[in-house]
C-alpha positions as CSV (number, residue, x, y, z in Angstrom):
1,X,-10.7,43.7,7.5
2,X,-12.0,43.9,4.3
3,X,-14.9,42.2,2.8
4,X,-13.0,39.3,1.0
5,X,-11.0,39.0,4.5
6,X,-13.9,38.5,6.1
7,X,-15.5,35.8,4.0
8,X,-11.7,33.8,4.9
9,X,-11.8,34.8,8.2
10,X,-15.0,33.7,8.7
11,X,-14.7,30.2,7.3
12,X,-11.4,29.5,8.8
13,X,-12.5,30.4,12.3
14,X,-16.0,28.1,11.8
15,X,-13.6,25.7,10.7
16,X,-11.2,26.0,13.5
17,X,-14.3,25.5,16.1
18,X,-14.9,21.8,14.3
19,X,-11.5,21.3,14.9
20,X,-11.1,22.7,18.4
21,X,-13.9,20.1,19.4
22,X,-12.5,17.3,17.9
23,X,-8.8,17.8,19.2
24,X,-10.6,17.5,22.3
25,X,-11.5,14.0,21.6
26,X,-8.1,12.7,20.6
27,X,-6.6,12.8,23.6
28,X,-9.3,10.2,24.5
29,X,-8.4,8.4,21.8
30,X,-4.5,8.3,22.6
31,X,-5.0,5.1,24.5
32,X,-7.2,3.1,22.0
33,X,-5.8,0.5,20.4
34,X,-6.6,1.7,17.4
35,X,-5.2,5.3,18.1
36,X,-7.1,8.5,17.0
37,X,-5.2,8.4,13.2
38,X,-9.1,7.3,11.5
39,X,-10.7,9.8,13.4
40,X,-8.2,12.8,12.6
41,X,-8.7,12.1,8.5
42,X,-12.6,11.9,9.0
43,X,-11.6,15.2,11.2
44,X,-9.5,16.6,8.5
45,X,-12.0,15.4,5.0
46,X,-15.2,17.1,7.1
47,X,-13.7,20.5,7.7
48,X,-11.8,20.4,4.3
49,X,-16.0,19.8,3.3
50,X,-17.6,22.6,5.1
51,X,-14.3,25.5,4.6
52,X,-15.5,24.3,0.2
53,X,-19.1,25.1,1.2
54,X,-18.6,28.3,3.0
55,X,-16.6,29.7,0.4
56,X,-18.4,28.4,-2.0
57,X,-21.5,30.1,-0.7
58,X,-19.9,33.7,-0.4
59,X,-17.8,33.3,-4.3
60,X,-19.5,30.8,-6.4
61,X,-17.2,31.5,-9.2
62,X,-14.0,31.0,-7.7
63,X,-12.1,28.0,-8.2
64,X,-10.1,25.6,-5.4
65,X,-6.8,23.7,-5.3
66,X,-7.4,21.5,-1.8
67,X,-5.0,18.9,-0.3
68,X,-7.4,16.0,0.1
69,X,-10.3,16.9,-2.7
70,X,-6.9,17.9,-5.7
71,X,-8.2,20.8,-8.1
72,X,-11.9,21.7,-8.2
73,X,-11.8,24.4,-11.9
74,X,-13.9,27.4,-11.2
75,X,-14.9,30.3,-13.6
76,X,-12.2,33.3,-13.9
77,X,-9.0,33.9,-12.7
78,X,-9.2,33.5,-8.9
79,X,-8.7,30.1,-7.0
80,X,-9.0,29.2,-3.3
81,X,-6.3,27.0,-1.9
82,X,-6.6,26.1,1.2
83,X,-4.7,23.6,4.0
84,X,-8.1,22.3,6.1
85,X,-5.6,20.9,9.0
86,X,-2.1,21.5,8.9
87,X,0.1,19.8,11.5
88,X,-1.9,16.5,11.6
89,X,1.3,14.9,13.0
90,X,0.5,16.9,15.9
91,X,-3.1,17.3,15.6
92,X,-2.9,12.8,16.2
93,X,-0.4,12.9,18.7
94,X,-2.3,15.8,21.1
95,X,0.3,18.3,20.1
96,X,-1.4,21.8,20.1
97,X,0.2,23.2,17.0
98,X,-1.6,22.9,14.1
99,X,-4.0,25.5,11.9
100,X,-6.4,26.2,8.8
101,X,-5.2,27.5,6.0
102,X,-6.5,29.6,3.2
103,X,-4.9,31.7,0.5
104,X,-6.7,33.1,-2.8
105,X,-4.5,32.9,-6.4
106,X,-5.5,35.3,-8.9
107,X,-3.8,34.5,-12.3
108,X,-2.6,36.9,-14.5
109,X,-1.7,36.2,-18.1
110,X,1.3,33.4,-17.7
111,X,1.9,34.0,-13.7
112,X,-0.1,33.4,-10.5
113,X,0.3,35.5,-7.2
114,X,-1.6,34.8,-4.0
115,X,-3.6,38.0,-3.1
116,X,-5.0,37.5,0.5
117,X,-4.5,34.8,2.9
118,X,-5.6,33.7,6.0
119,X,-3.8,31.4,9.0
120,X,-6.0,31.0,11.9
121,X,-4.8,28.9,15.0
122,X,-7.8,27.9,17.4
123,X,-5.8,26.6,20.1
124,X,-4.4,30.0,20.8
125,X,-7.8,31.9,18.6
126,X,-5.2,34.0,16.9
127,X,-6.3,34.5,13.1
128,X,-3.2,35.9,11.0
129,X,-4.2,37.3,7.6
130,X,-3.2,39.6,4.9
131,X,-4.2,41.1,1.3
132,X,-1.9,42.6,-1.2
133,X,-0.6,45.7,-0.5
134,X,-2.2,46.1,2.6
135,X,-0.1,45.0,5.2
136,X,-0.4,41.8,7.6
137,X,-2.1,41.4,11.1
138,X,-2.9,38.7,13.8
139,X,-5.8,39.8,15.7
140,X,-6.5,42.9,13.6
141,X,-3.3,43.9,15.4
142,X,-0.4,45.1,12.7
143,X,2.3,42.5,12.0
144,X,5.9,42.6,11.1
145,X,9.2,39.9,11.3
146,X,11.5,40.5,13.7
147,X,14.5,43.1,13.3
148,X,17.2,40.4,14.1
149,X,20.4,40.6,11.9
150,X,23.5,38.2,13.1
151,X,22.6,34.3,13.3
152,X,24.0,34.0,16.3
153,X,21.3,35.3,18.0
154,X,18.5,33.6,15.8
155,X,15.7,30.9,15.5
156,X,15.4,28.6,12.6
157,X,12.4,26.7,12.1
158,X,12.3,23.6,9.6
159,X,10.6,20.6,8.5
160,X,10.8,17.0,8.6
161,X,12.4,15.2,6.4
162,X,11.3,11.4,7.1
163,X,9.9,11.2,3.6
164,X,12.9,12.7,1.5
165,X,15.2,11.0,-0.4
166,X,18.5,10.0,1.6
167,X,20.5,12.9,-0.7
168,X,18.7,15.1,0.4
169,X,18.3,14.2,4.2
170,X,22.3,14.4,4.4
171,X,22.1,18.2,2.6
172,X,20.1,19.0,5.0
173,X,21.5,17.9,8.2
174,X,24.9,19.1,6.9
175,X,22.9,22.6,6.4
176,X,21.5,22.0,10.1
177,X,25.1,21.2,11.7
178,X,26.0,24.7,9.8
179,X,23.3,26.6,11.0
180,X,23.9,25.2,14.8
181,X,27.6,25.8,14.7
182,X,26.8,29.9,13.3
183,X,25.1,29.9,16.9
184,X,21.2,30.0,15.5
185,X,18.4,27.6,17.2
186,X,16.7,25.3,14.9
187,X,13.4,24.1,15.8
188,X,11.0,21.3,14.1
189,X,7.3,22.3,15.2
190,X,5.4,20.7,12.4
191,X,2.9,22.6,10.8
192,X,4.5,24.9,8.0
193,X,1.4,27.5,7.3
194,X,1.7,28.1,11.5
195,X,5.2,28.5,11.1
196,X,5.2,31.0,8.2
197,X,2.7,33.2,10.3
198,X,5.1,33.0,13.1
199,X,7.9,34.6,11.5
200,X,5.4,37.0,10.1
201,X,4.8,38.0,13.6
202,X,8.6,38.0,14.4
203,X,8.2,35.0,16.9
204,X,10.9,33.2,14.9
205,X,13.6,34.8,12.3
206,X,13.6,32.4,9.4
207,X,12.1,29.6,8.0
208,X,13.4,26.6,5.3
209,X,11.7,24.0,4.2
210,X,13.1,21.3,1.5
211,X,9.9,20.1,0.2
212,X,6.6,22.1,0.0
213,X,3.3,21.6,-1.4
214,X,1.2,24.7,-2.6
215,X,-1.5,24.8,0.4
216,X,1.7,24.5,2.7
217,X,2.6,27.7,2.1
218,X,0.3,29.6,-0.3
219,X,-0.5,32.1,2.8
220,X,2.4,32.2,4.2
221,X,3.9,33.5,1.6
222,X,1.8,36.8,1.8
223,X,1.6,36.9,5.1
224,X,5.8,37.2,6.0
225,X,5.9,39.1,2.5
226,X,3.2,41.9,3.7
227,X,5.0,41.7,7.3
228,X,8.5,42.7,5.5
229,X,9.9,39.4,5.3
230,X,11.7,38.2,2.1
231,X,10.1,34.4,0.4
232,X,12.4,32.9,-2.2
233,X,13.6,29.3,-3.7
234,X,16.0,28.3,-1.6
235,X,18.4,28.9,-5.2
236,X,17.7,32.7,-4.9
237,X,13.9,32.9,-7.7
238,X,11.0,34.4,-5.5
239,X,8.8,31.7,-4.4
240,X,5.2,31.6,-5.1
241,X,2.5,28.9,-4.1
242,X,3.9,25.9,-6.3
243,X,7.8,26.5,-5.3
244,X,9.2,22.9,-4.5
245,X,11.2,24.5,-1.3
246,X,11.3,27.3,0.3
247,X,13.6,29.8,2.4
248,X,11.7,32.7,4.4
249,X,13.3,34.8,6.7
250,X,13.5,38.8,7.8
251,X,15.6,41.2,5.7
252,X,18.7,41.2,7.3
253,X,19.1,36.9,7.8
254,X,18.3,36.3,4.1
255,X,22.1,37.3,2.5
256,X,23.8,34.8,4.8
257,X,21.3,32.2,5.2
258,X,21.6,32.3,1.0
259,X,25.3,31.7,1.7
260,X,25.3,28.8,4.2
261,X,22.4,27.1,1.5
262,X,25.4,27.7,-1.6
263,X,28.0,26.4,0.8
264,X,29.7,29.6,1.8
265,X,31.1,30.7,5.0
């Protein structure tokens, strides 16, 4: 772990704690009439508050792109963007999949690339991160996809698409139905940054997504990327943080996954 590793690590993991305690009311909550969805975005603004301050404290200079607070400038090249609860869904229905998120953006002349990024999970206390170059763990325990290569044999995870435009609901369940009938399992867990770290740690074999927001993916993307995964736009360009979709997978999957996606057998 290096320094900047640890600063993330840190903060996610204090972060996760505040979490960890609240999930434990919501169950409570499940048979309010109200329901626990006010408490979970009181949950969600607070740690999105403290993960701000603890970064803040260790690199004042450094910018942050956040899903609740929007774009916060900072002074240089480097940004924080971070995901303080991903999988609310699940978070408000008791569901025990959900994570904090942190990646760090340097830019560089016209381009942006994520540098280091952090997952951490608190239900299961495993913290997945990764720098540049140096390779990917969960648990300071060395990380890499998973060696499948036919998808008959495979596990595709996706997102919901409740919120998508009806064109692009149908492309995807016809993508789905050609996916199932190639023999792969497709699963819908509901929290994209936790999903990304899975197939970094070769617990799943690819991942696509229709609609992506940068904090969704930002460490992801490093983390299956240091792991030996391949991240691209579903059309073929590499992804980075502000792709609109997203297609992850291990080496071998990508080639036909890319050809079910254009429509090829």
């Amino acid at each position: 772990m290096t320094p900047l590793l640890n600063v993330m690590s840190a903060a996610a993991i204090k972060a996760g704690k505040g979490l960890l305690r609240d999930f434990g009311e919501v169950s409570e909550l499940q048979v309010s009439r109200k329901g626990p969805s006010n408490f979970v975005t009181k949950s969600d603004i607070r740690t999105e508050k403290l993960l701000v301050r603890e970064l803040r404290n260790a690199r004042p200079e450094f910018g942050f792109l956040l899903e609740e607070g929007g774009e916060i400038p900072g002074n240089g090249p480097y940004r924080w963007i971070i995901d303080p609860l991903d999988g609310t869904t699940n978070f408000i229905h008791a569901t025990p999949y959900f994570c904090v998120s942190i990646a760090l953006e340097k830019r560089e002349g016209n381009r942006n690339e994520i540098v280091a990024g952090v997952i951490y999970d608190p239900i299961h206390n495993d913290l997945f991160a990764a720098e540049k170059n140096k390779g990917a763990a969960v648990n300071n325990r060395r990380l890499a996809v998973s060696s499948r290569d036919n998808l008959e044999n495979a596990m595709l995870v996706t997102g919901n698409h409740r919120f998508s435009p009806e064109a692009e609901r149908q492309a995807a369940f016809v993508l789905f139905d050609a996916v199932s009938q190639c023999g792969a399992a497709l699963r819908f867990f509901g929290a994209t940054a936790l999903d990304l770290a899975y197939l970094a740690a070769g617990r799943s074999d690819a991942c696509l997504y229709h609609s992506v927001k940068p904090w969704d993916i930002a460490a992801g993307l490093l983390l299956v990327r240091e792991a030996g995964g391949v991240v691209a736009e579903p059309g073929g360009a590499p992804a980075h943080a502000c792709s609109p979709a997203l297609l992850a997978s291990n080496q071998s999957l990508h080639a036909p996954l890319q050809k079910l996606l254009a429509g090829k057998k």
